[in-house]
C-alpha positions as a Python dict, from the first residue, in 0.01 Angstrom:
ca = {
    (1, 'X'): (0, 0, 0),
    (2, 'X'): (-84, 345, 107),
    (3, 'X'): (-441, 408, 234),
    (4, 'X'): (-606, 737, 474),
    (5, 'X'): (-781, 555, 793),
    (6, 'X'): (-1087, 770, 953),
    (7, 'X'): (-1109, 622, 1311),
    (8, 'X'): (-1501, 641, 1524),
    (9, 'X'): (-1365, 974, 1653),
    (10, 'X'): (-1263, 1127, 1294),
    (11, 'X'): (-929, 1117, 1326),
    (12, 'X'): (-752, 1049, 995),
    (13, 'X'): (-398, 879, 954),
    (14, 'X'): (-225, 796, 647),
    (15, 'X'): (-137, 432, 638),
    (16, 'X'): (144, 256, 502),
    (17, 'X'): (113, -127, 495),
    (18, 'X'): (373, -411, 374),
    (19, 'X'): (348, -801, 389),
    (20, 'X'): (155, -1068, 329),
    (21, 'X'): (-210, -937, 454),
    (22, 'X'): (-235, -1314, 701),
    (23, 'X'): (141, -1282, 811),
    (24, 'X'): (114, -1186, 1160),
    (25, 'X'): (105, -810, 1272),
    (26, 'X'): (378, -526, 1317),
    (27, 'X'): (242, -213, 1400),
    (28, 'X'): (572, 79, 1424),
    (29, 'X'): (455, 450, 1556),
    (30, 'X'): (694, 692, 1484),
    (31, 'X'): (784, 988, 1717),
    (32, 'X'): (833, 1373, 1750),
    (33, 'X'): (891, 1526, 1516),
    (34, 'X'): (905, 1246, 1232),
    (35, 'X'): (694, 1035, 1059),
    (36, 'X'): (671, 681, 923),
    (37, 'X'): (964, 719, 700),
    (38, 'X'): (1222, 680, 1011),
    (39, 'X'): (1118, 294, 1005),
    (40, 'X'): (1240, 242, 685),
    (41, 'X'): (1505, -28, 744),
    (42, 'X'): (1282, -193, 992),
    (43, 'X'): (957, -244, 684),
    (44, 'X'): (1236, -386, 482),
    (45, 'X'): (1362, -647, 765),
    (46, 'X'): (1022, -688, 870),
    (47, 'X'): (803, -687, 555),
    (48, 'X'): (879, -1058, 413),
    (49, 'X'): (755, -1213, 711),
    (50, 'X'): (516, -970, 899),
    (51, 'X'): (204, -770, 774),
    (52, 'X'): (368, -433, 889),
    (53, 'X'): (155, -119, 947),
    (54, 'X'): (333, 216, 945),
    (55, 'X'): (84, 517, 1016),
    (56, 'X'): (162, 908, 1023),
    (57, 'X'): (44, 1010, 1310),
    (58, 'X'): (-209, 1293, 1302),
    (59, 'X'): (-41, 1598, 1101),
    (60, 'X'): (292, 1435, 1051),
    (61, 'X'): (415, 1317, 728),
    (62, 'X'): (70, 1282, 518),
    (63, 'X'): (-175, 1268, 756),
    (64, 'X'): (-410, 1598, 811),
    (65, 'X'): (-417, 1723, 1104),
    (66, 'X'): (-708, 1667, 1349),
    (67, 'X'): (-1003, 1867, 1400),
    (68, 'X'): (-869, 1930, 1805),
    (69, 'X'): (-622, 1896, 1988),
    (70, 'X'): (-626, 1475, 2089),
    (71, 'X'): (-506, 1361, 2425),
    (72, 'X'): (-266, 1076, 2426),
    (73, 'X'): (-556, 824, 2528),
    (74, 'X'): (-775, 978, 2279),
    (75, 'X'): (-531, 872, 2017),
    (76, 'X'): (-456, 563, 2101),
    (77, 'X'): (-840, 450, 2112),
    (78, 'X'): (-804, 588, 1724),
    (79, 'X'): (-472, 352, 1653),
    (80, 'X'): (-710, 93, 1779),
    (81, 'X'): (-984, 171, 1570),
    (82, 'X'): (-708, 147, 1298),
    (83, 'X'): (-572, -199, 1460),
    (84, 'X'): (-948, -356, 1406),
    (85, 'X'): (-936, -178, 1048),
    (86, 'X'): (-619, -344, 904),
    (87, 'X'): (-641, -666, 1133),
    (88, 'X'): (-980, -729, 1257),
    (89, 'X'): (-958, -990, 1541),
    (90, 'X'): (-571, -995, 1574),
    (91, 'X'): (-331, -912, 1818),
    (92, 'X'): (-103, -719, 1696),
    (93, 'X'): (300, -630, 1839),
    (94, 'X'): (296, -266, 1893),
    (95, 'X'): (663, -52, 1842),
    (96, 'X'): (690, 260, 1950),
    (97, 'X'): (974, 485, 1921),
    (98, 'X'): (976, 847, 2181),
    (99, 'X'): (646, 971, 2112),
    (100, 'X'): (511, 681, 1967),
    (101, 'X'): (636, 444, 2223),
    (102, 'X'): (425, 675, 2475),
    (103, 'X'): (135, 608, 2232),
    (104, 'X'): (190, 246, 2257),
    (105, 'X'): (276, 214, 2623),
    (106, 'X'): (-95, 381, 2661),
    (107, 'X'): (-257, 144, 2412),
    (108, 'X'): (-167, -170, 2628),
    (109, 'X'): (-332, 0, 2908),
    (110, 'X'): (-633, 90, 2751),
    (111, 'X'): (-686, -184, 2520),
    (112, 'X'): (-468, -482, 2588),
    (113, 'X'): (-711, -734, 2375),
    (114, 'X'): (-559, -545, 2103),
    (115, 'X'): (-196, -644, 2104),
    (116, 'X'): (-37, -952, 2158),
    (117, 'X'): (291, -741, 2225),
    (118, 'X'): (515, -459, 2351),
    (119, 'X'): (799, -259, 2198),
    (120, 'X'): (957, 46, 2359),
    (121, 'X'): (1203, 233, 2214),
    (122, 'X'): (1414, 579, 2372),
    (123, 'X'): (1064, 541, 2615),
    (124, 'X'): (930, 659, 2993),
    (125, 'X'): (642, 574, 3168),
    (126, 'X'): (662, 913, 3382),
    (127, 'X'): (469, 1228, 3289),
    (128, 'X'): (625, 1518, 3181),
    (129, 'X'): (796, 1736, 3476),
    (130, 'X'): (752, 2083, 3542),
    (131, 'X'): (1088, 2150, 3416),
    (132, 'X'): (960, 1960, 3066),
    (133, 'X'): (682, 2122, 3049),
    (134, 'X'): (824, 2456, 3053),
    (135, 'X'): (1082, 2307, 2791),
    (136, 'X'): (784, 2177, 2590),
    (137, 'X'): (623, 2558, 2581),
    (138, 'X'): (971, 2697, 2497),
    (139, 'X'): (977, 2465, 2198),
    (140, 'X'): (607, 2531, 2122),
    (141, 'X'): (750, 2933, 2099),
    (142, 'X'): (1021, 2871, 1891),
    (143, 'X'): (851, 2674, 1664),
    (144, 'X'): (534, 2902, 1605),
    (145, 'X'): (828, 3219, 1580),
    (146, 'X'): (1102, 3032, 1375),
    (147, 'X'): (949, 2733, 1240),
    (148, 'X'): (990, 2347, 1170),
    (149, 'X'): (1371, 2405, 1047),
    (150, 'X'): (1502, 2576, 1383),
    (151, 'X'): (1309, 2254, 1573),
    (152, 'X'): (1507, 2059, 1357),
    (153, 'X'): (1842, 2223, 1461),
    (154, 'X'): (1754, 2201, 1830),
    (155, 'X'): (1646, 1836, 1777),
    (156, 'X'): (1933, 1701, 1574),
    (157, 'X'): (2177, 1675, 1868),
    (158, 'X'): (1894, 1458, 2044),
    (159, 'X'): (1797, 1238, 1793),
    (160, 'X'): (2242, 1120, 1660),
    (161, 'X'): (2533, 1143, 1850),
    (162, 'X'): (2821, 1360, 1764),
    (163, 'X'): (3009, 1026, 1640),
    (164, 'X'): (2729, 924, 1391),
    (165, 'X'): (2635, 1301, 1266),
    (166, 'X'): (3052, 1304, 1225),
    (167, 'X'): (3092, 1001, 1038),
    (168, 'X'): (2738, 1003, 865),
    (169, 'X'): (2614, 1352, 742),
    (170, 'X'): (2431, 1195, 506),
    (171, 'X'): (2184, 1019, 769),
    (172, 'X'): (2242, 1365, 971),
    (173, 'X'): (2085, 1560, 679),
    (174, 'X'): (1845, 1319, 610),
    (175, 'X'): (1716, 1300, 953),
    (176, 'X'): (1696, 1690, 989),
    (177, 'X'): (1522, 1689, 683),
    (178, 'X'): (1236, 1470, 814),
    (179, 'X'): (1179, 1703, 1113),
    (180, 'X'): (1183, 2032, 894),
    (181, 'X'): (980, 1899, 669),
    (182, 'X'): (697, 1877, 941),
    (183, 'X'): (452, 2160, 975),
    (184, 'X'): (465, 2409, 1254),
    (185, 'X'): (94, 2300, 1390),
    (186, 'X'): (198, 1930, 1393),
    (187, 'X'): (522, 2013, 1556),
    (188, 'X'): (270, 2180, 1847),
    (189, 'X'): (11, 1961, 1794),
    (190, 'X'): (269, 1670, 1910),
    (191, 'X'): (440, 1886, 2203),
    (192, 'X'): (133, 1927, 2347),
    (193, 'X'): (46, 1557, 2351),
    (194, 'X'): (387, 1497, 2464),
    (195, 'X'): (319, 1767, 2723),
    (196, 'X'): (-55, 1661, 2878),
    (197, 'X'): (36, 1281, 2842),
    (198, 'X'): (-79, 1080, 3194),
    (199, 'X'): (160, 907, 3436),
    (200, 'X'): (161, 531, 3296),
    (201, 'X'): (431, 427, 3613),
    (202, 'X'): (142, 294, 3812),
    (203, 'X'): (2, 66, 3570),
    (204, 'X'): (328, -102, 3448),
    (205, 'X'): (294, -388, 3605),
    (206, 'X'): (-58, -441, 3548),
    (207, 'X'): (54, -466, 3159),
    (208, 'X'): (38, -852, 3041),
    (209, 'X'): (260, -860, 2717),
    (210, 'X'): (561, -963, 2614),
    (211, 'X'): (773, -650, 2619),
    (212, 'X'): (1093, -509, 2494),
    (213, 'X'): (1268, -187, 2595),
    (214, 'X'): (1524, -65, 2376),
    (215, 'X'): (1749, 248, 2379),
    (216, 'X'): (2064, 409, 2299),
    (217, 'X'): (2354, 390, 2544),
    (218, 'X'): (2403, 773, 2449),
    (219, 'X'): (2040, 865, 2437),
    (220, 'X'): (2002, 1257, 2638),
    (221, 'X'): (1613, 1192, 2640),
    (222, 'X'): (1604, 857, 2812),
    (223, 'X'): (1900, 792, 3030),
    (224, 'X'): (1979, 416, 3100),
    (225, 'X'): (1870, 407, 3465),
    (226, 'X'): (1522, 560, 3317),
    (227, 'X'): (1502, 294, 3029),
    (228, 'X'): (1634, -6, 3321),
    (229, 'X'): (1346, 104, 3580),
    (230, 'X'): (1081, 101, 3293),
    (231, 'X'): (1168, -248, 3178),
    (232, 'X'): (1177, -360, 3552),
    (233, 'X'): (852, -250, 3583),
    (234, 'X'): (676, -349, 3311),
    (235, 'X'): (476, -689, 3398),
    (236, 'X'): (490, -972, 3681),
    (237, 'X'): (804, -1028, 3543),
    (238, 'X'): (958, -723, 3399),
    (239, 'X'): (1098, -678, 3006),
    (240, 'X'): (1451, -758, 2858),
    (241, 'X'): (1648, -444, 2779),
    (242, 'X'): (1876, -377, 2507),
    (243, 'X'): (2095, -75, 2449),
    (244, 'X'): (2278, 61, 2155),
    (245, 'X'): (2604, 198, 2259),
    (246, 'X'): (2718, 509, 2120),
    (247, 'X'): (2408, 637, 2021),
    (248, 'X'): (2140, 891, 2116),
    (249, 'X'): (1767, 900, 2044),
    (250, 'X'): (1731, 804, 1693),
    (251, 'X'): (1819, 455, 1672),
    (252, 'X'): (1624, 256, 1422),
    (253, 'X'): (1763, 404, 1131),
    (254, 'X'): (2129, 507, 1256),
    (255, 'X'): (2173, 134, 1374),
    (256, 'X'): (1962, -49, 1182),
    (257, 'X'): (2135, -385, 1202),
    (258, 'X'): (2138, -350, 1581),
    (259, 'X'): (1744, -309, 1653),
    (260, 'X'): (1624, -492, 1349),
    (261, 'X'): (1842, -794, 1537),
    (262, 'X'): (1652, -712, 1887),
    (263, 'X'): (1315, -721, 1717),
    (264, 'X'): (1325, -1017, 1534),
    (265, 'X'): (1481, -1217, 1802),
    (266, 'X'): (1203, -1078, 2009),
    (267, 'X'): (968, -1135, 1750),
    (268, 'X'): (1044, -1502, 1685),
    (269, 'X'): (1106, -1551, 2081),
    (270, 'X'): (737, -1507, 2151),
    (271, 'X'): (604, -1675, 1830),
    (272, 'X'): (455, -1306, 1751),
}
């Protein structure tokens, strides 16, 4: 069922939900520059036995963009507005994938009664560097001078490795066509959250969830020793970590069988 959310704050989001409505909760944020539609193959592994809630985030996809530019903690008091929508009085397991996972790594700081678990996918806790930041405002200018299709090109490297846009240009197209099809003030919109996003390494530990770090064994963006510190940290007892070997960034829908596997054994682990 597709519905538009308004959180407290006015922030819209187009909603996509699946499942039975009492099956317990799945909530999957997408990241830059995508939208729900890259966690196709995990609704469909998900959807018999969880309620599963797949927002755009604000300007991606179908949702319209928001009246300023939000802060990452400003957003994520708006995905819980939208958590107490669709599932008043429930915890909920949060996935996040890139952007989204930095979404949900800042929801279980600022309002842990919400979920009942943790999910982070091609993720960091650190803010951006000064090096990213000027990479951030280089990809702002290309966007705003060439537009969502030349993001797309820069991305696509990122997001599949060589192997999988070699042996799969069907899932290569289709992937670049989910980033061009994004518009050029969402594309900003969501480097600038990227961009202005706290430091979250501090408060790892104070995080009390079951939590999950996942990531490709190829991935450019998040680099294994990054994605092994973060799980280390996260907790009194850190988080298992899984990698997918041979891929990049993008790896819930190039190796579906792979993460769908992690997230259901995590799922039914933790009775979530």
């Amino acid at each position: 069922m597709s519905t538009v959310f308004r959180s407290t704050a006015g922030v819209e989001m187009l909603v996509e939900t699946t499942g039975p409505a009492d099956a317990p909760v799945v909530l999957l944020l997408h990241g830059y520059p995508l939208d729900g539609r890259m966690w196709r193959a995990q609704v469909a592994a998900l959807g018999g036995t969880h309620f599963v809630v797949v927002p755009d985030l604000p300007g991606f996809g179908g949702s319209p963009m928001p009246e300023h530019q939000l802060a990452m903690d400003e957003l994520a008091d708006a995905v819980a507005d939208l958590i107490e929508h669709v599932a008043p009085g429930r915890s909920v397991t949060a996935v996040g994938f890139s952007m989204g996972s930095y979404l949900a790594l800042r929801l279980a700081i600022t309002h842990p009664s919400k979920l009942g678990g943790l999910v982070l996918v091609g993720g960091k806790a650190t803010a951006d560097s000064d090096e990213a930041r000027e990479k951030r405002a280089i990809d702002i200018a290309l966007a705003q001078s060439a537009g969502a299709e030349a993001i797309a090109q820069k991305m696509l490297p990122t997001m599949l490795a060589e192997l999988t846009r070699n042996a799969r240009p069907d899932l290569a197209d289709e992937v670049s066509g989910w980033m061009s099809a994004q518009s050029v003030d969402a594309i900003v919109h969501g480097l600038r959250l990227m961009r202005d996003r706290p430091d979250s390494t501090g408060e790892l530990g104070a995080i009390r969830l079951p939590a999950l770090v996942l990531v490709g064994g190829e991935d450019p963006a998040v680099p294994l020793d990054v994605a092994d510190q973060l799980a280390a940290a996260l907790g009194p007892d850190g988080a298992r970590l899984v990698v997918v070997p041979n891929e990049a960034h993008l790896i819930p829908p190039s190796w579906p069988e792979q993460v769908n596997q992690a997230l259901v054994a995590f799922l039914d682990g933790h009775g979530l």
